[in-house]
C-alpha positions as CSV (number, residue, x, y, z in Angstrom):
1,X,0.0,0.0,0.0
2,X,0.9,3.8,-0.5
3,X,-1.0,5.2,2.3
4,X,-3.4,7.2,0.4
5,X,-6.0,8.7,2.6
6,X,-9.0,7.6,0.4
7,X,-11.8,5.1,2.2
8,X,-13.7,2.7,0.5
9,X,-14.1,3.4,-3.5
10,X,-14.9,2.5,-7.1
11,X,-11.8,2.4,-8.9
12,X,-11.5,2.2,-13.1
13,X,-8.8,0.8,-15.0
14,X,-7.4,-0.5,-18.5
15,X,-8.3,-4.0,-18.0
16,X,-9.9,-6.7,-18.7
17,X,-8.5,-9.0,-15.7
18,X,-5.0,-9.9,-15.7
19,X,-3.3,-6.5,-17.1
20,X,-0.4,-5.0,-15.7
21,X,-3.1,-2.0,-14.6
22,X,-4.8,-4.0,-12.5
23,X,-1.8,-5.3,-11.0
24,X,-0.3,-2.0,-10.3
25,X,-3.8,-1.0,-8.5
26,X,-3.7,-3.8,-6.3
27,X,-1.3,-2.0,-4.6
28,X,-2.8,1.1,-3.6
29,X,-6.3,-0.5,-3.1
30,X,-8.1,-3.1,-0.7
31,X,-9.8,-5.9,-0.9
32,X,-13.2,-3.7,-0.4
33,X,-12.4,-1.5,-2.8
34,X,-14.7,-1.9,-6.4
35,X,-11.9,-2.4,-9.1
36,X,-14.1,-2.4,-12.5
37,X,-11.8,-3.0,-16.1
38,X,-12.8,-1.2,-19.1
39,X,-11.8,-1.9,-22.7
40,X,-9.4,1.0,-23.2
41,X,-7.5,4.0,-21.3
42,X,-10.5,6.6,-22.7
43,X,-13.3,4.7,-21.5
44,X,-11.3,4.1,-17.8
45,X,-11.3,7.9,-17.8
46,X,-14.5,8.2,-19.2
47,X,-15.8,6.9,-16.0
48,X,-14.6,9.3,-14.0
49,X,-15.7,11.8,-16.1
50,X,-19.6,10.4,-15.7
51,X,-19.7,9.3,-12.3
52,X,-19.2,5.5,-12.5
53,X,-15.5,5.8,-10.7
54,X,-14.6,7.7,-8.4
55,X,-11.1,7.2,-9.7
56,X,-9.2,5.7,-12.3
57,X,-5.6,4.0,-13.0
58,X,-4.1,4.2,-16.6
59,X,-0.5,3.9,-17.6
60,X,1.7,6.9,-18.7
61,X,5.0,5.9,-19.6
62,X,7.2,2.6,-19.7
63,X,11.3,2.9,-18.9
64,X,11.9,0.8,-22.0
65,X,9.0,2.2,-24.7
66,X,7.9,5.6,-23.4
67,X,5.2,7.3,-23.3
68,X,1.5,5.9,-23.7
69,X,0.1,8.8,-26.1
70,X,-3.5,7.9,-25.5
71,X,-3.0,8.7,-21.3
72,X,-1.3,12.1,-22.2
73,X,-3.6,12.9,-24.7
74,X,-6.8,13.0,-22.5
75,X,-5.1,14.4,-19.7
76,X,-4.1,18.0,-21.7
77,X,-7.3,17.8,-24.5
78,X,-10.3,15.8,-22.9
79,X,-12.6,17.3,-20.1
80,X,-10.5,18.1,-17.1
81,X,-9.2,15.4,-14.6
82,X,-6.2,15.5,-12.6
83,X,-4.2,13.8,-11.3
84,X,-4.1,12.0,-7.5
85,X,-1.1,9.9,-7.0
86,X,0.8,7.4,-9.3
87,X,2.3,4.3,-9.0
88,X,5.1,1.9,-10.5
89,X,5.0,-1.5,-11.6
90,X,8.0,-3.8,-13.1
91,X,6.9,-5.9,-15.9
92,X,7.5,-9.1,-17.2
93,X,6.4,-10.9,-19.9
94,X,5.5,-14.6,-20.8
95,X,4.3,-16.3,-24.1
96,X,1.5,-18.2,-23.9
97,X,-1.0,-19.8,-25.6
98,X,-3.9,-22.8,-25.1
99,X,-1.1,-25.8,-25.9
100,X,2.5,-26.4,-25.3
101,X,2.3,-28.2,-28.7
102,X,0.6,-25.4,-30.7
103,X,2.0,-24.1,-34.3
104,X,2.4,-20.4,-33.6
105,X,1.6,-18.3,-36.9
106,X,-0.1,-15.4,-35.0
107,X,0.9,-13.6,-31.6
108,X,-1.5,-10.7,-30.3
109,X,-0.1,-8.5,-27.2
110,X,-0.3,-4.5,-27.0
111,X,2.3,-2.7,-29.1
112,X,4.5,-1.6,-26.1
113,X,4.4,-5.2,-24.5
114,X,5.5,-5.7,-28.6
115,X,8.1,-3.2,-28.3
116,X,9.5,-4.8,-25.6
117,X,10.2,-8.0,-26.6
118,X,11.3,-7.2,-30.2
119,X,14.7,-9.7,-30.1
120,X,12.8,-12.8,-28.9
121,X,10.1,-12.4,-31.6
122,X,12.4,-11.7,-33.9
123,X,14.5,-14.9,-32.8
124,X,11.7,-17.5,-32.4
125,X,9.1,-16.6,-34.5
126,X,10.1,-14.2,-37.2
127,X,7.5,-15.2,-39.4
128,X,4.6,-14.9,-37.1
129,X,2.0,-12.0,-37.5
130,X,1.8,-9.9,-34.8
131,X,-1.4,-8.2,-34.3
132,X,-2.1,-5.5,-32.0
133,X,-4.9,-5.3,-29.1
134,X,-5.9,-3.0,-26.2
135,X,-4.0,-4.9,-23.5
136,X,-2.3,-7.7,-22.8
137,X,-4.5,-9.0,-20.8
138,X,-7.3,-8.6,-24.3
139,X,-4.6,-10.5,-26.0
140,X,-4.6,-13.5,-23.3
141,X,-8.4,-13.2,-23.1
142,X,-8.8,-13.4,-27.1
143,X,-6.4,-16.3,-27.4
144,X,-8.7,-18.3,-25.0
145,X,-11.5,-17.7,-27.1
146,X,-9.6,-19.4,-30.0
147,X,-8.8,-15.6,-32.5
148,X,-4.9,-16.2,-32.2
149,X,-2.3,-19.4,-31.8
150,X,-0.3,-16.9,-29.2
151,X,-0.1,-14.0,-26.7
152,X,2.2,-12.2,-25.0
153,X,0.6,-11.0,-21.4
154,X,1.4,-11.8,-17.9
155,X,1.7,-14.7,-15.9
156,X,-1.0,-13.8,-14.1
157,X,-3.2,-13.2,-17.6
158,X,-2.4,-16.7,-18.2
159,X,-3.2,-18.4,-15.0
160,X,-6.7,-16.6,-14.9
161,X,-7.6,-17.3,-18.6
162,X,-6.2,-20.7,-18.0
163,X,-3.6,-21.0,-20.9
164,X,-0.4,-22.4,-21.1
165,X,3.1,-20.6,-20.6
166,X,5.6,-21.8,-23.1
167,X,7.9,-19.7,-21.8
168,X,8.8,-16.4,-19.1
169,X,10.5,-13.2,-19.0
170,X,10.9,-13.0,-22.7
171,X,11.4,-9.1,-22.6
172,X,14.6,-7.9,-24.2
173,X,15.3,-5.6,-20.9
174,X,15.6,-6.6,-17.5
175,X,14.2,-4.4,-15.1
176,X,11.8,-2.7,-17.4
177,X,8.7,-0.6,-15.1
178,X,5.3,1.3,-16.1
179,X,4.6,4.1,-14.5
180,X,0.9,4.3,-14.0
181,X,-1.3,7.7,-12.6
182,X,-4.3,7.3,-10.5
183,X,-6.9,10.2,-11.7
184,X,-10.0,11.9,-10.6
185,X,-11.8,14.9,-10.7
186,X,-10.5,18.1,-10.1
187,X,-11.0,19.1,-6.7
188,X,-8.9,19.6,-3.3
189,X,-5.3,18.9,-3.9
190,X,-3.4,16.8,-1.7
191,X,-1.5,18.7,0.7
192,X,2.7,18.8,0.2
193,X,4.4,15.9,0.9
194,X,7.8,17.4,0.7
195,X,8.3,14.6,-1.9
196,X,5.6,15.4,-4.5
197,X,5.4,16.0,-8.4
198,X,3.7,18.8,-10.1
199,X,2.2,18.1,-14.0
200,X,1.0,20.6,-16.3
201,X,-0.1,21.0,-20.0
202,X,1.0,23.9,-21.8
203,X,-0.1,25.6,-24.8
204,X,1.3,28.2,-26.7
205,X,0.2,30.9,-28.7
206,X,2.1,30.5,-31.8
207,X,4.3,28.0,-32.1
208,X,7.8,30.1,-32.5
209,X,11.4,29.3,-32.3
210,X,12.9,29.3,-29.1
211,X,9.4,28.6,-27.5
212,X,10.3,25.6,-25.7
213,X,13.7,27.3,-24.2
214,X,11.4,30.0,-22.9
215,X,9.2,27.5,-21.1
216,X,12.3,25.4,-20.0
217,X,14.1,29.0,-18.8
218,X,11.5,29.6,-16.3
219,X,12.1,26.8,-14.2
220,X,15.3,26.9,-14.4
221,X,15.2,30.3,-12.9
222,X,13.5,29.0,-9.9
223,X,15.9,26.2,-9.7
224,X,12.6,23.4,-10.3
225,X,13.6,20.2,-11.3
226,X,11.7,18.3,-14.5
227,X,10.8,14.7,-14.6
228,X,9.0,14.4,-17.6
229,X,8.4,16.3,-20.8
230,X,6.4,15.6,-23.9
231,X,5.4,17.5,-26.7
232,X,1.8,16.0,-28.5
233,X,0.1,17.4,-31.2
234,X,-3.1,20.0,-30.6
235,X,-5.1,18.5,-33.0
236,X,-5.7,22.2,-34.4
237,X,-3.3,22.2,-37.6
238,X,0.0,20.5,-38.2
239,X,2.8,21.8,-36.2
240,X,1.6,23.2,-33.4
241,X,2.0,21.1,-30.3
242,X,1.8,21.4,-26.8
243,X,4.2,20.5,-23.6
244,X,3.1,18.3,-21.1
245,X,5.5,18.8,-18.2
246,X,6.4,16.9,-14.7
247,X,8.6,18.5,-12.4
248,X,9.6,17.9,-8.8
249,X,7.6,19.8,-5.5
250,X,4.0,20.8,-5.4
251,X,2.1,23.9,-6.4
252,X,2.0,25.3,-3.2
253,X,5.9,25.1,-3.2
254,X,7.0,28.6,-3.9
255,X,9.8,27.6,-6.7
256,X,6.8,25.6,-8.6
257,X,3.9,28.2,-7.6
258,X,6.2,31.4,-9.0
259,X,7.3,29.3,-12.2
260,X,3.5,28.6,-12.7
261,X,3.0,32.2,-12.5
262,X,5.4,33.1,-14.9
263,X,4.5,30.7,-17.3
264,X,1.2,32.3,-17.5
265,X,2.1,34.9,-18.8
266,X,4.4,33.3,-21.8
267,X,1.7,30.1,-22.3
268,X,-1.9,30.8,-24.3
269,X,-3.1,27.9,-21.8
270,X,-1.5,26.3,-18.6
271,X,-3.8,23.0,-17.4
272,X,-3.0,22.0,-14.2
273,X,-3.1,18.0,-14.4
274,X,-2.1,17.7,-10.5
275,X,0.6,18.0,-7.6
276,X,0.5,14.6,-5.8
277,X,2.6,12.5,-3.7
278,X,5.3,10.7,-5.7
279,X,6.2,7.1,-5.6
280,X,9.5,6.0,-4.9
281,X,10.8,3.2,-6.2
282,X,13.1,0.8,-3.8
């Protein structure tokens, strides 16, 4: 457990049963807690949006593939969440599939678990079609229902969808962990930890050489640490993007709050996505 102070609640997440997402909310939940998957990261969020959750747990970025646009994407552009805390997860993955004896022509998993086990694909079955799906766990769940000879998804997806593991920790990098963020709707902010993380989305006017520098000056100038930046398309013409930013403290630290400030008055738009306790990893 983190130690969040949240009672009793319904929580969303990428599932269906067996994903790494559910996994990773295991850990900050109990066993009274309502954990409900949904097909994809939108309609997890889309809960919260409507009322269903009162939270919900998507992934944001992986040490070995990146980010996870979709997640960053909602956050800056969809109808405003924030978020709550975040959490980290190593991964592993296994092959699976209904026989140890089966001829494996087609492997489904989710492009990054794909990404991340590019050199044992490529070693045992380079001729094997690799189709895409919303989860891992949707690839362990299809492959019991008979659509592929393969899948590469967790352990656990295999034990509860009861296939057969023909083999384990296929990933080309040891070590490899998904961050994950725990989102709700905006409201009170939790209160400084002295170990927290701010994230923001920032727009600007008109995209512009030297933009970026400008944003990246101001917190340097208050001596603020970042942890994370992306740059995502608008979605309003080609070339213009904007920055979605994680840097070390909270927004009621005055290094973040005065860099906030500033950045007001260079950004068209500043959403505030949350300042929240950070996990750290052991």
């Amino acid at each position: 457990m983190l130690g969040y102070p949240w009672a009793v609640s319904t929580y969303a997440y990428l599932g269906p049963v067996g994903t790494f997402t559910e996994a990773a909310l295991k850990k900050i939940t109990t066993a009274q807690d309502l954990r409900v998957p949904y097909a994809n990261v939108t309609a997890a969020l889309d809960a919260v949006r409507s009322g269903e959750a009162e939270y919900a747990l998507v992934p944001i970025e992986n040490s070995v593939e990146g980010v996870v646009a979709r997640t960053l994407d909602e956050l800056a552009t969809g109808t405003p969440l924030v978020v709550a805390g975040e959490v980290t997860l190593p991964v592993t993955f296994a092959l699976m599939s209904t026989s140890a004896n089966t001829t494996i022509s087609t492997i489904a998993t989710h492009p990054h678990a794909e990404a991340q086990c590019r050199t044992y694909i490529a070693q045992r079955y380079p001729h094997a079609e690799l189709v895409p799906t919303s989860s891992t766990a949707a690839a362990a769940q299809a492959l019991s229902r008979g659509e592929f000879d393969a899948a590469i998804a967790s352990s656990a997806a295999a034990e509860h969808f009861g296939l057969t593991i023909i083999e384990e920790n296929i990933g080309d990098n040891d070590g490899a962990v998904t961050r994950f963020v725990l989102v709700q709707k905006p409201g009170d902010i939790p209160a400084p930890t002295g170990d927290d993380r701010t994230s923001v989305a920032l727009f600007i006017d008109i995209d512009h050489a030297g933009a970026l520098l400008e944003i990246l000056t101001v917190f340097a100038d208050h001596n603020v640490n970042l942890t994370f930046i992306q740059s995502r398309p608008t979605g309003r013409e080609l070339g213009h993007y904007h920055f979605i930013i994680d840097v070390e403290g909270h927004c009621q630290d005055e290094p973040v709050a005065r860099s906030l400030t500033e950045l007001g008055e260079i950004c068209d738009e500043i959403r505030f996505l949350g300042s929240y306790p950070r996990e750290v990893r052991k």
